[in-house]
C-alpha positions in Angstrom: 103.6 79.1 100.9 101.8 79.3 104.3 99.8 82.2 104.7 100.3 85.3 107.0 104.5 85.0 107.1 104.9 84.0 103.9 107.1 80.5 104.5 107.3 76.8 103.3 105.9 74.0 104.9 109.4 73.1 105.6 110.3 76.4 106.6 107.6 76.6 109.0 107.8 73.1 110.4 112.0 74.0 111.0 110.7 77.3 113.1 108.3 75.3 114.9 111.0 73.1 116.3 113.5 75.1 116.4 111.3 77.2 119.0 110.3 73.8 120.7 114.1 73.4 121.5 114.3 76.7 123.2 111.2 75.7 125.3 112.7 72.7 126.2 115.0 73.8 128.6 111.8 75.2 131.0 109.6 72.1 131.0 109.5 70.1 134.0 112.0 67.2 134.1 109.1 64.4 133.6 108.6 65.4 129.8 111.7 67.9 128.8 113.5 64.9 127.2 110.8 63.7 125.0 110.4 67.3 124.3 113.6 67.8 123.1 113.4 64.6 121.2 110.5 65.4 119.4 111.8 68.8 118.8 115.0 67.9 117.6 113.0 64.7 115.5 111.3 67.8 113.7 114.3 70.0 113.3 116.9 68.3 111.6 114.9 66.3 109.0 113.0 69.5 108.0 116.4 71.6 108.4 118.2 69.2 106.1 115.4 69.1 103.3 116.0 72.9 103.0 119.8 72.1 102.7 118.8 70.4 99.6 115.8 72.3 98.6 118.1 76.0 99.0 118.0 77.9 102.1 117.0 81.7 101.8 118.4 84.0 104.1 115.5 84.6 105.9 115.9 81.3 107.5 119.5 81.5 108.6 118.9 83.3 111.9 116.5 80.8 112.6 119.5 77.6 112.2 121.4 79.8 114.0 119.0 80.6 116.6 118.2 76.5 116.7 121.9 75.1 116.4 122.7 77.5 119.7 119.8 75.7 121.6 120.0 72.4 120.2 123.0 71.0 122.6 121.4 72.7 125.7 118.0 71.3 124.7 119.5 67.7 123.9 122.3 67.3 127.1 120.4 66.3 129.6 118.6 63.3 127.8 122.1 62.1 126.2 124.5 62.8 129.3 122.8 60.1 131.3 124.2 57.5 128.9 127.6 58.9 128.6 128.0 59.4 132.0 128.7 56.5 134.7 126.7 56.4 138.1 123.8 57.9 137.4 125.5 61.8 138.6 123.6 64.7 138.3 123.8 66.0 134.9 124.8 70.1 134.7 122.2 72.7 133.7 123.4 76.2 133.4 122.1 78.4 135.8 118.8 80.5 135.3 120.9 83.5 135.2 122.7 82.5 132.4 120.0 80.4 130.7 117.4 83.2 130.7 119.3 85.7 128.1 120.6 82.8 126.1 117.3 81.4 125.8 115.9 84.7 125.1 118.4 85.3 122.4 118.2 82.3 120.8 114.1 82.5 120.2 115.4 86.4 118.9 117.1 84.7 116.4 114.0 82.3 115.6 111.4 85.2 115.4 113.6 86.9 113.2 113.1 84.9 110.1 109.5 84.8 110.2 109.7 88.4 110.3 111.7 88.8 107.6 109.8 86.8 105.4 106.4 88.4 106.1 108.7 91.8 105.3 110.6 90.3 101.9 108.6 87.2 101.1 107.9 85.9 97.6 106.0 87.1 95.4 102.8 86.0 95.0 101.2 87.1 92.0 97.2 87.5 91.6 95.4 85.4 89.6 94.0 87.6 86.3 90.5 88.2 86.3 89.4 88.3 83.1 88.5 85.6 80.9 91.4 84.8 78.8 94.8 83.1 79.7 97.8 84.9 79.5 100.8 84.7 77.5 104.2 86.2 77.3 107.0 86.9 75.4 110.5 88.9 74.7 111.3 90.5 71.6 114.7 92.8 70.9 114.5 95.9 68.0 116.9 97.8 67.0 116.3 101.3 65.4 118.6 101.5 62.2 117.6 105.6 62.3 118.5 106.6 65.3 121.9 106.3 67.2 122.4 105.6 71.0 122.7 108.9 72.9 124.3 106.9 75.8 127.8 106.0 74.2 130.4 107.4 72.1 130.4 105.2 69.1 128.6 106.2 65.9 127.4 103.2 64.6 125.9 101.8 68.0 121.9 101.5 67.2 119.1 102.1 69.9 117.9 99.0 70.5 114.8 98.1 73.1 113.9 94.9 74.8 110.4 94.5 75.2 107.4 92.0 76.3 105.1 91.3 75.6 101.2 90.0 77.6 98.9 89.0 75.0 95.6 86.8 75.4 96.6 83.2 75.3 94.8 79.9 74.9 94.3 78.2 77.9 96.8 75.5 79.5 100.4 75.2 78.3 103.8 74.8 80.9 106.3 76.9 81.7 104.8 79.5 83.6 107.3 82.9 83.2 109.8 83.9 85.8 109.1 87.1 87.1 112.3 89.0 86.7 113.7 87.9 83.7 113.9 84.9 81.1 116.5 83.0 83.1 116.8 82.6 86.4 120.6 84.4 85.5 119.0 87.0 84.2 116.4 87.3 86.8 119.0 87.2 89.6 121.2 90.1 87.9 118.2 92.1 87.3 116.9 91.7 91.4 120.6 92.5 92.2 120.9 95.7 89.8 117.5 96.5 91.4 118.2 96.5 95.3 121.6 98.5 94.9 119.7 101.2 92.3 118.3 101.8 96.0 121.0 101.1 98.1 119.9 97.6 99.7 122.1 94.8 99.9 121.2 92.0 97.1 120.8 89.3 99.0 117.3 90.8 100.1 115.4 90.7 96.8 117.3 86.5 96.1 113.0 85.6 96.9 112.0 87.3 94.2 114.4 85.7 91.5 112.6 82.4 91.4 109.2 84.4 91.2 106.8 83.0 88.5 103.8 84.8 87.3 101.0 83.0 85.9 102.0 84.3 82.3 103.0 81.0 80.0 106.1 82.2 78.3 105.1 81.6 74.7 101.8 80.2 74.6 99.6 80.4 71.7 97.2 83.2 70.8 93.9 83.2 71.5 91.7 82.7 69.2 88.8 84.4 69.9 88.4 88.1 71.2 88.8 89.5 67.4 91.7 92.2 67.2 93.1 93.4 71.1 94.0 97.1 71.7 97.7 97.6 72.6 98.8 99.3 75.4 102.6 100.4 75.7 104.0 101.2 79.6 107.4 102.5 80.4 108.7 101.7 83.8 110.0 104.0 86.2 113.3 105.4 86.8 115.7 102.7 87.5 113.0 100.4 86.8 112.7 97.3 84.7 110.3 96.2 82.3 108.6 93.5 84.5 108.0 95.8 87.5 103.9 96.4 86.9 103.3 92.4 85.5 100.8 91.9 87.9 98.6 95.1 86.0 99.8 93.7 82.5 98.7 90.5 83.5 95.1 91.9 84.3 95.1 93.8 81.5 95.7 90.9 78.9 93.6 88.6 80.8 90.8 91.3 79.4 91.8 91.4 76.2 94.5 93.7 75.9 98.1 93.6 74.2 101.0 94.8 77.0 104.0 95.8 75.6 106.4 96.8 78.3 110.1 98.5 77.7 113.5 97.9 79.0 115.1 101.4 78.2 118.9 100.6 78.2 120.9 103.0 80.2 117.3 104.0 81.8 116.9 100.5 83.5 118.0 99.4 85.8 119.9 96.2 84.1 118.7 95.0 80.3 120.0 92.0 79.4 120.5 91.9 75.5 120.5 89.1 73.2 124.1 89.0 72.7 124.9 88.3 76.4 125.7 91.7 77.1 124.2 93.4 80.2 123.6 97.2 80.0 123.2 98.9 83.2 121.8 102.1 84.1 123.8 105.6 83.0 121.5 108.0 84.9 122.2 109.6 88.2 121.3 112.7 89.8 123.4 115.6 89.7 122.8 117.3 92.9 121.0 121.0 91.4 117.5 121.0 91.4 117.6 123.1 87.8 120.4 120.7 86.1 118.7 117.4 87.6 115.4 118.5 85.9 117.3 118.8 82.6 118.7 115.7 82.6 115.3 114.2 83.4 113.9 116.0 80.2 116.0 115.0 78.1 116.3 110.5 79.3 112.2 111.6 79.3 112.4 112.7 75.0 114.4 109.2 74.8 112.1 107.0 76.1 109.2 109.0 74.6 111.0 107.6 71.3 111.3 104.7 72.6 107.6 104.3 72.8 107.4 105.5 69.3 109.3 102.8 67.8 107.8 100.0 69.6 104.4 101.2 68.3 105.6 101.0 64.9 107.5 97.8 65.0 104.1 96.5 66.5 102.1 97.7 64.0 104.6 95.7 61.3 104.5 92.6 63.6 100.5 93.1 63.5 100.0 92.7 59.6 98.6 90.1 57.8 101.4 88.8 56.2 104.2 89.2 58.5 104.4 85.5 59.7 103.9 86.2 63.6 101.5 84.8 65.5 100.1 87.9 66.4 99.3 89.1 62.7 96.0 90.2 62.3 95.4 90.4 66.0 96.5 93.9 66.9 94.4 96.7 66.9 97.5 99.3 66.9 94.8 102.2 65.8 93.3 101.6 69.3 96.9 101.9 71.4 97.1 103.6 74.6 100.1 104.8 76.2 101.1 104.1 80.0 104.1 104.7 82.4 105.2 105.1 86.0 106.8 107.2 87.4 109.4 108.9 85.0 107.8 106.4 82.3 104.1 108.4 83.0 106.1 111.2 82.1 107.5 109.9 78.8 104.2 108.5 78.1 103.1 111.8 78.4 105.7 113.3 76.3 105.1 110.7 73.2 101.3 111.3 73.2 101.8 114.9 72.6 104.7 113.8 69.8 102.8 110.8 68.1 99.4 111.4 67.2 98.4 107.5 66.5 98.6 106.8 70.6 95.0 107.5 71.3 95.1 108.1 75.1 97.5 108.1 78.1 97.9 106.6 81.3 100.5 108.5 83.6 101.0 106.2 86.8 102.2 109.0 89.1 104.7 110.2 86.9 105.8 114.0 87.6 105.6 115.5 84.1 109.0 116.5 82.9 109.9 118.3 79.7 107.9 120.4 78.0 104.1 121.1 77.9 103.7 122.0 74.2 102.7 120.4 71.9 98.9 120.7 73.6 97.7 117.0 74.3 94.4 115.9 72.2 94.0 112.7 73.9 92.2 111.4 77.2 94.5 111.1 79.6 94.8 109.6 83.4 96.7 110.8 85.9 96.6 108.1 88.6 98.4 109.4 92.1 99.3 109.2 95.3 97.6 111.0 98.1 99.0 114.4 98.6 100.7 115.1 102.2 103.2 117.5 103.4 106.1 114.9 102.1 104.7 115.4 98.3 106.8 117.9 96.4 105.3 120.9 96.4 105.7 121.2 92.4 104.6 117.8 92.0 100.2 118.8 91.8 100.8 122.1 89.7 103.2 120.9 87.2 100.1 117.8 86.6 97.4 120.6 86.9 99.4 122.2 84.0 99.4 119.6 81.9 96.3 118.7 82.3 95.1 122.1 81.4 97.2 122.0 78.4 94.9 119.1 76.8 92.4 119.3 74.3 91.1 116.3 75.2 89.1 114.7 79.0 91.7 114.5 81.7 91.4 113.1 85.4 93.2 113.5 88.2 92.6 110.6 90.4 94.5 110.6 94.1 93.9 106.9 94.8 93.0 106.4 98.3 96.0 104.4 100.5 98.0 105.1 97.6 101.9 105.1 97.9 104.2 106.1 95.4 105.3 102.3 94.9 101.7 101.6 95.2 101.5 101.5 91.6 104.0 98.6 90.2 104.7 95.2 91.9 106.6 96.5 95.0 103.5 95.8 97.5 103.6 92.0 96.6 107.6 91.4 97.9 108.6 94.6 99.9 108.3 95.0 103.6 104.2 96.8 103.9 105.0 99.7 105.4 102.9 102.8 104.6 104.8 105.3 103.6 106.4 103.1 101.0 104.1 100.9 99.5 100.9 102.2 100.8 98.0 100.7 103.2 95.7 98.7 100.0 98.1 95.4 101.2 100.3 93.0 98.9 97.3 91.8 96.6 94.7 95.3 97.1 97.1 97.4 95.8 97.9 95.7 92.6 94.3 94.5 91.4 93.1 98.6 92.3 95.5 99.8 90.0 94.4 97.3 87.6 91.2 98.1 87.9 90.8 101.9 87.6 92.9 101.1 84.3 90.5 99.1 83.0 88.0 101.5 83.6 89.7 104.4 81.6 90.8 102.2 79.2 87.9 100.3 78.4 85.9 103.4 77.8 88.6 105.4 75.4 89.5 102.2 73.7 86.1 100.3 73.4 83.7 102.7 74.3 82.4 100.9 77.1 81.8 102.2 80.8 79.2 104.3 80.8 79.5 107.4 83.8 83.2 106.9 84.0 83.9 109.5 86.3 81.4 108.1 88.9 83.2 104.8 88.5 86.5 106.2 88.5 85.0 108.8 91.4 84.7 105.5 93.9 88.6 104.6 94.5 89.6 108.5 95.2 89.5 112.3 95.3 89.4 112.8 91.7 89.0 115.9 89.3 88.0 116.2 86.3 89.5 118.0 83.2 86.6 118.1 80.4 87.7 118.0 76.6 88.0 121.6 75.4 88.6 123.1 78.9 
């Protein structure tokens, strides 16, 4: 990719002479056929390699813009041969020429612009000192039936993956979205219409790789790794904070991320089938926050399960290759959004998660039982657009905890400032904050690993001065 508006070498190199044949047509007459030439020599070999390669959208205003110019740029070097006598060739008048030319380099700027807005995903390379690795698991919960359908005997069942430190090398780095690039492209399309945006905008991210090798075998050193589990947002997905997992496991952590079915946006199961999401607001304020409770107590089960099933995929014995290597009576419990809320709601249900990260999740459901865990509460900055209930209903449960809480309003901070969005949507503000693509994700990362590395390993030292230096934050001191 080049850097700044996000394109291909070929990409770029077709922009280049696609503008070259709009300026063309203004050159003096002593060089504005080799011009053209040369213009049209860099267009079409670069133009057809992307016909091979795949052309994304953001390119197609720029063909268009080119193929408009191309005759006009190319008529009065090839009409001289064509035409007997030597006659005047025809230009079109400046009149005409000036809005057609202006239109046509419209259509050119266009597609750098839209790839600087929707570009591909570049992930950050992982800090720490261990590769990563990754994989996908499916459980089913024989005790506990799915609230989303009608039949009886349908099981809850979970897709998760997992980031895990990895020995270094290996191929087959891990598409971002999904397993397949199928899957990946169904999950980007179930994504942009959860918010109303026509699919063809997220197609860059489907051939996204991360720097996760799908598969690759445990490290082995680093002893027994803490586990943290993260439930996605609302109409999220499972992959949507890999950049943070990524960090995290490069530092010697175990990331188990959900899919909640019916929660997600689309899970794909291991049958084939593809269950896409059930929730949707109501309309009333009082009946929304209901509903938001109660999807909240299922994924809060959710999290439950998962730390069980990894705690029987940890032991000696159990033939995986993670046996042995998970410390599950050092797990942490993280989420965003709605998932900060449910990770929230199973600390206070499941005593054996030993601290919570809530990723600016607004805390529904209720307050009781009291917390008796550390607990961060990573946010946005508060403005007049936050909802007014959003900093008391936190304060609240902060105050109901036995254990250290902080409150941490991470300067530049957007709500989407706290999963991938800031590497592949457009940067605007007010949507994915003003930290850019690659500061947003690696200082979420990193005030994470500063909680977590002093709960879970005792490390850190003054970790409210540390956490102190990326925001306003507050502090909530065990036992009030």
């Amino acid at each position: 990719m080049i850097a700044g508006p996000s394109m291909s070498l070929p990409e770029f190199v077709v922009v280049a002479g696609a503008l070259a044949l709009v300026v063309a047509r203004w050159l003096p007459a002593a060089v504005r056929g080799r011009v053209a030439l040369g213009a049209a020599g860099v267009f079409v070999p670069s133009a057809s390699v992307l016909a091979v390669v795949g052309v994304r959208w953001q390119v197609v205003p720029v063909l268009a813009g080119a193929m408009v110019a191309l005759p006009f740029a190319l008529s009065p070097v090839l009409r001289p041969r064509l035409r007997p006598g030597g006659r005047a060739v025809w230009r079109a008048r400046w009149w005409l020429a000036v809005p057609g030319s202006a239109a046509c380099a419209g259509l050119i700027a266009a597609g750098p612009v839209a790839a600087w807005a929707f570009p591909v995903p570049v992930f950050p390379e992982p800090s720490g000192p261990f590769a990563v690795g990754t994989r996908v698991v499916q459980w089913s919960d024989a005790q506990r039936p799915e609230t989303f359908t009608a039949d009886p005997e349908d099981r809850r069942t979970v897709v998760v993956q997992l980031w895990y430190p990895a020995r270094p090398g290996g191929a087959g780095r891990a598409l971002y979205l999904g397993r397949t690039r199928e899957e990946a492209r169904t999950v980007s399309r179930a994504l942009a219409g959860g918010v109303g945006l026509p699919g063809f905008l997220m197609d860059g991210v489907v051939g996204a790789r991360t720097h996760a090798v799908v598969d690759a075998a445990v490290s082995e050193g680093g002893g027994s790794f803490p586990v943290v589990l993260f439930s996605p947002g609302s109409g999220g997905v499972r992959t949507q904070n890999t950049a943070w997992a990524e960090e995290l496991a490069s530092h010697g952590y175990v990331v188990a991320a959900l899919d909640h079915p019916y929660d997600s946006a689309a899970v794909e199961l291991e049958d084939g089938r593809v269950v896409r999401s059930a929730t949707a607001s109501s309309g009333d304020a009082a009946r929304d926050e209901e509903l938001a409770a109660g999807w909240t107590a299922v994924r809060a089960a959710d999290l439950g399960f998962v730390l069980t099933r990894l705690e029987e995929l940890g032991r000696g014995g159990s033939g995986d290759a993670l046996a042995g290597r998970l410390d599950t009576g050092r797990a942490a419990v993280a989420g965003h959004s709605m998932g900060g809320a449910a990770a929230l709601q199973a600390a206070r249900q499941d005593g054996r998660f030993a601290a919570v990260v809530d990723l600016d999740g607004f805390p529904h459901g209720p307050l009781s039982p009291a917390l008796h865990r550390p607990v961060l509460a990573l946010t946005q900055e508060v403005t007049a657009a936050t909802d007014p209930r959003y900093g008391p209903r936190l304060e609240a449960a902060l105050a109901a905890n036995t254990g250290t809480g902080y409150r941490l309003a991470l300067a530049g901070a957007a709500h989407l400032t706290f999963m991938d969005g800031p590497l592949y949507l457009p940067p605007v503000p007010q949507l994915v904050g003003s930290l850019g693509r690659e500061g947003s994700v690696r200082r979420v990362a990193a005030v994470t690993l500063v909680f977590l590395d002093s709960v879970l390993r005792g490390q850190g030292g003054d970790v409210a001065g540390a956490l102190a230096g990326y925001g306003s934050l507050s502090v909530q001191r065990a036992g009030g």
